[in-house]
MDTraj code that builds the backbone (N, CA, C; nanometers):
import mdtraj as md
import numpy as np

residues = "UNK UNK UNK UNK UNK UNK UNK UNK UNK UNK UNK UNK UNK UNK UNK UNK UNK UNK UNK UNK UNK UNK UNK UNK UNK UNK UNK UNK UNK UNK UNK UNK UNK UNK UNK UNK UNK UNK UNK UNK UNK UNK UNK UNK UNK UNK UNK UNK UNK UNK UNK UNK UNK UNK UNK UNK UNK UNK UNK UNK UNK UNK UNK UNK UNK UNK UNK UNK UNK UNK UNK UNK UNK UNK UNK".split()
xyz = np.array([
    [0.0865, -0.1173, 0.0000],
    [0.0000, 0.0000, 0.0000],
    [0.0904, 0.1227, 0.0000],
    [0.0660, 0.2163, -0.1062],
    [0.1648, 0.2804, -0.1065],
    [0.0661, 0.4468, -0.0647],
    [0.1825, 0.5503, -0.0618],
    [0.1488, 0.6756, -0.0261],
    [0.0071, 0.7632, -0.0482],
    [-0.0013, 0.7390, -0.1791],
    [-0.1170, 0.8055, -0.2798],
    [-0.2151, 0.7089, -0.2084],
    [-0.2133, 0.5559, -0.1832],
    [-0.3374, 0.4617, -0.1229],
    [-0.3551, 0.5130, -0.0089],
    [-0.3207, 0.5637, 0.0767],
    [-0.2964, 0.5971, 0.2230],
    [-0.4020, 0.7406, 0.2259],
    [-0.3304, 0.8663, 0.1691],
    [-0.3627, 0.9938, 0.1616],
    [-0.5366, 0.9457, 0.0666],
    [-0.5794, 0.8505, -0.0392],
    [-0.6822, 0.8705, -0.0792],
    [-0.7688, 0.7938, -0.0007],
    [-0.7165, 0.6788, 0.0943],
    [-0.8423, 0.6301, 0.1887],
    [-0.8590, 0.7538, 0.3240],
    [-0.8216, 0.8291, 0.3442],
    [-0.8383, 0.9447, 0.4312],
    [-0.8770, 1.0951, 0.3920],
    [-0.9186, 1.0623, 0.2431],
    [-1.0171, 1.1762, 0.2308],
    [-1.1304, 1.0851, 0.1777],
    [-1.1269, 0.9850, 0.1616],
    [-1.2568, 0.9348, 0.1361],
    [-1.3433, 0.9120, 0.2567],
    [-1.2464, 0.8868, 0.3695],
    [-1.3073, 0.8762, 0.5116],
    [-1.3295, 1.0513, 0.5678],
    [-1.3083, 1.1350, 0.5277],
    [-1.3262, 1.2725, 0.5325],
    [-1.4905, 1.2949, 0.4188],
    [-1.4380, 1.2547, 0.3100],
    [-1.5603, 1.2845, 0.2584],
    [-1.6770, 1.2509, 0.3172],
    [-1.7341, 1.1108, 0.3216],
    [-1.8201, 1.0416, 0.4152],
    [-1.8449, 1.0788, 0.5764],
    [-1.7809, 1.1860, 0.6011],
    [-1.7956, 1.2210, 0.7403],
    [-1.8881, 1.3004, 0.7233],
    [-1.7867, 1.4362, 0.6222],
    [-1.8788, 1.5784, 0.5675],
    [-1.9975, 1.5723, 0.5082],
    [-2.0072, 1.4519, 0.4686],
    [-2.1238, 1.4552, 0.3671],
    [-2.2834, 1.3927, 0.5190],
    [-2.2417, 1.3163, 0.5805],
    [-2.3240, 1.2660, 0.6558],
    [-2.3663, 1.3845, 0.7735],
    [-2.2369, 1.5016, 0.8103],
    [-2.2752, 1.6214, 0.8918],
    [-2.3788, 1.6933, 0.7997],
    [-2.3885, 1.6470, 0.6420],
    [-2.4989, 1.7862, 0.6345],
    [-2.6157, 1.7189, 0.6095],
    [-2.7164, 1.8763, 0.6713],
    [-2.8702, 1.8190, 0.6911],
    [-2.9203, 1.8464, 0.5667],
    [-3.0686, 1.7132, 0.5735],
    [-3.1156, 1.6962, 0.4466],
    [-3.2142, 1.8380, 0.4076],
    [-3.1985, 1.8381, 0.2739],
    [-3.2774, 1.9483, 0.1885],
    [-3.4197, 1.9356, 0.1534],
    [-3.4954, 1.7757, 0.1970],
    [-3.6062, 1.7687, 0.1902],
    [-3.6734, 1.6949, 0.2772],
    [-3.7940, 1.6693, 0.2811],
    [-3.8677, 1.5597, 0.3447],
    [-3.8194, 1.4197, 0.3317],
    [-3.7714, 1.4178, 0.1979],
    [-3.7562, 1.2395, 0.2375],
    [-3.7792, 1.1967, 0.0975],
    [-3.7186, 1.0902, 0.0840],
    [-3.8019, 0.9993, -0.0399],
    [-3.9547, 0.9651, -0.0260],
    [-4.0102, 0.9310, 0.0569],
    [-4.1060, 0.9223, 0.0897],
    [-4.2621, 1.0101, 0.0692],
    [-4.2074, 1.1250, 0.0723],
    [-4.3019, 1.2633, 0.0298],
    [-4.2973, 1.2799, -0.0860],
    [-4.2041, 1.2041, -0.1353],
    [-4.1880, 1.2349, -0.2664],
    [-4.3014, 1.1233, -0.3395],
    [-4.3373, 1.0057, -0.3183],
    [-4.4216, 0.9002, -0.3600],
    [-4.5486, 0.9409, -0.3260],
    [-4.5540, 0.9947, -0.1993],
    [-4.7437, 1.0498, -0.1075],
    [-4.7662, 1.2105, -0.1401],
    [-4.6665, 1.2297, -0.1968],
    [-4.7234, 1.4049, -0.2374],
    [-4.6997, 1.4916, -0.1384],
    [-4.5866, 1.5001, -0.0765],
    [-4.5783, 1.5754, 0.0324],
    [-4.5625, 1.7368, -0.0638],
    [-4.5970, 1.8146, 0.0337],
    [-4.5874, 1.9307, -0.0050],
    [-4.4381, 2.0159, 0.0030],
    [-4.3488, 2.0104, 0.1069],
    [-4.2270, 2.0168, 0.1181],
    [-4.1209, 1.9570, 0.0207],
    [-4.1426, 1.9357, -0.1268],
    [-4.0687, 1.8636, -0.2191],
    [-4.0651, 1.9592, -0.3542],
    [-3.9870, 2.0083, -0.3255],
    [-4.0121, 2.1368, -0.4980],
    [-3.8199, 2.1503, -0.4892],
    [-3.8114, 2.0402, -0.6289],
    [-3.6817, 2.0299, -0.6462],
    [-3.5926, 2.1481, -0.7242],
    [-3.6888, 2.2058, -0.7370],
    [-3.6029, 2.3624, -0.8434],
    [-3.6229, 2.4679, -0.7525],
    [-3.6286, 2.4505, -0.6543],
    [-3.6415, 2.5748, -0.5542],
    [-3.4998, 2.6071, -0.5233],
    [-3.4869, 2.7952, -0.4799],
    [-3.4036, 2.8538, -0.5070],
    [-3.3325, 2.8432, -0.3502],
    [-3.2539, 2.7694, -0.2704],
    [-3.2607, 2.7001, -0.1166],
    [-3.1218, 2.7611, -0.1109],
    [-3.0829, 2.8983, -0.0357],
    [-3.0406, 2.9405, 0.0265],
    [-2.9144, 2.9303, 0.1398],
    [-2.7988, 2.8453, 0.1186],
    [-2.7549, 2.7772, 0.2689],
    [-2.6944, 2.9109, 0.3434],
    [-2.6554, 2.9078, 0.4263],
    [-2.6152, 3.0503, 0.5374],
    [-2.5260, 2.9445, 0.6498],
    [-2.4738, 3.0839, 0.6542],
    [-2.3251, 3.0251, 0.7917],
    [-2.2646, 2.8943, 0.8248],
    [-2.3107, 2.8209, 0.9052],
    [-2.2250, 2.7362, 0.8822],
    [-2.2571, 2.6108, 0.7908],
    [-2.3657, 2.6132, 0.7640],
    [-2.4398, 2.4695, 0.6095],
    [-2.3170, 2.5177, 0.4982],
    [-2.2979, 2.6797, 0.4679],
    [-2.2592, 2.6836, 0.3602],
    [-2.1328, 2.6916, 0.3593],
    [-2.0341, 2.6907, 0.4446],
    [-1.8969, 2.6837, 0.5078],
    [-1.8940, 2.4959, 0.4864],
    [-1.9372, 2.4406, 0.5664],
    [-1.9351, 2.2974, 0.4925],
    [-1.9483, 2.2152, 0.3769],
    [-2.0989, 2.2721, 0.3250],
    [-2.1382, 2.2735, 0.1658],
    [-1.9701, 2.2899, 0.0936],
    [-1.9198, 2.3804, 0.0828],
    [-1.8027, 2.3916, 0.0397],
    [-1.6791, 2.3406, 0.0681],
    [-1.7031, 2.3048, 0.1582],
    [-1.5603, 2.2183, 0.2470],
    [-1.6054, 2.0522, 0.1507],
    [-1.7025, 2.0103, 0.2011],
    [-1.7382, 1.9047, 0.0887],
    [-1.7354, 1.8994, -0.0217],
    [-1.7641, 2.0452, -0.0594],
    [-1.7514, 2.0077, -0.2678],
    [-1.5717, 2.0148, -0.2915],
    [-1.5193, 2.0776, -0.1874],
    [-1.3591, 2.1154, -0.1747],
    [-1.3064, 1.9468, -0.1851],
    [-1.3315, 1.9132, -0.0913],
    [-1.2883, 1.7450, -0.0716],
    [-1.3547, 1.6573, -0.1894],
    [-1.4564, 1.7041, -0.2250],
    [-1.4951, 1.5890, -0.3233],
    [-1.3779, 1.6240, -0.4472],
    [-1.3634, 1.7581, -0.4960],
    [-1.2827, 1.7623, -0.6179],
    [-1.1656, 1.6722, -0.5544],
    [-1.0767, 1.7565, -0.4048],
    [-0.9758, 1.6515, -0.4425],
    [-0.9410, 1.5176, -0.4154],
    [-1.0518, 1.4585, -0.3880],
    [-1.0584, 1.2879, -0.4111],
    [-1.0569, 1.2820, -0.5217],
    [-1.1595, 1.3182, -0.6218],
    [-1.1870, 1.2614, -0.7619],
    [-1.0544, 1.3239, -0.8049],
    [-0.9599, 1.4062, -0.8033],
    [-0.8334, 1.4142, -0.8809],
    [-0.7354, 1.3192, -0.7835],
    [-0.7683, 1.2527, -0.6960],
    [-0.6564, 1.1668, -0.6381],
    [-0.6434, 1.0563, -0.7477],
    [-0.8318, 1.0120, -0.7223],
    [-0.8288, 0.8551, -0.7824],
    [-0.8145, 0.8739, -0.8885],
    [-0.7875, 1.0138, -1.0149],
    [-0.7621, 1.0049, -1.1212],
    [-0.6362, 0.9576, -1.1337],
    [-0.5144, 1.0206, -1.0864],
    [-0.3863, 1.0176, -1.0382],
    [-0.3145, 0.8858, -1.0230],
    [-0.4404, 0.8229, -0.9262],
    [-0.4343, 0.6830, -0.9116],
    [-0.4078, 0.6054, -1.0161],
    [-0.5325, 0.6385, -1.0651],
    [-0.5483, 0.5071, -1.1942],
    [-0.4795, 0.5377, -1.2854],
    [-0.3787, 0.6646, -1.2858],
    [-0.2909, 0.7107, -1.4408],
    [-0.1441, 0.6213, -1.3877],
    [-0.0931, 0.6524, -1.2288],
    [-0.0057, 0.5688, -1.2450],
    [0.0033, 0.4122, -1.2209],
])
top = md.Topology()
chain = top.add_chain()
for i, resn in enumerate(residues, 1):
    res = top.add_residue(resn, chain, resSeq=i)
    for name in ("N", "CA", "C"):
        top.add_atom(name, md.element.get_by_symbol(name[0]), res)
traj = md.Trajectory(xyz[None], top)
């Protein structure tokens, strides 16, 4: 197991952290089958302070996983 294997299983375990700290944007799958009213997927949803400080910390980590495992698989 070399360096690059090491550094990309520890942002993947980073990713899966960040992603599970943020709260969901809707009711559920569920409202979505019974008609819930809380389900309007083109709505213009706002994040503020700290959602959107994370929001970004996650899309931050997702790019650089997906350029790890590119990296990966080139060498």
């Amino acid at each position: 197991m070399g360096f690059l294997d090491i550094i990309l299983i520890v942002f993947a375990v980073i990713l899966i952290i960040l992603s599970l700290l943020q709260s969901g944007k809707s009711d559920g799958l569920s409202s979505a089958f019974t008609g819930g009213d809380g389900l309007n997927l083109f709505a213009n949803v706002k994040e503020r302070g700290a959602e959107k400080t994370l929001s970004n910390l996650t899309m931050a980590v997702g790019i650089i996983f997906f350029v790890l495992v590119l990296i990966a698989r080139v060498i």
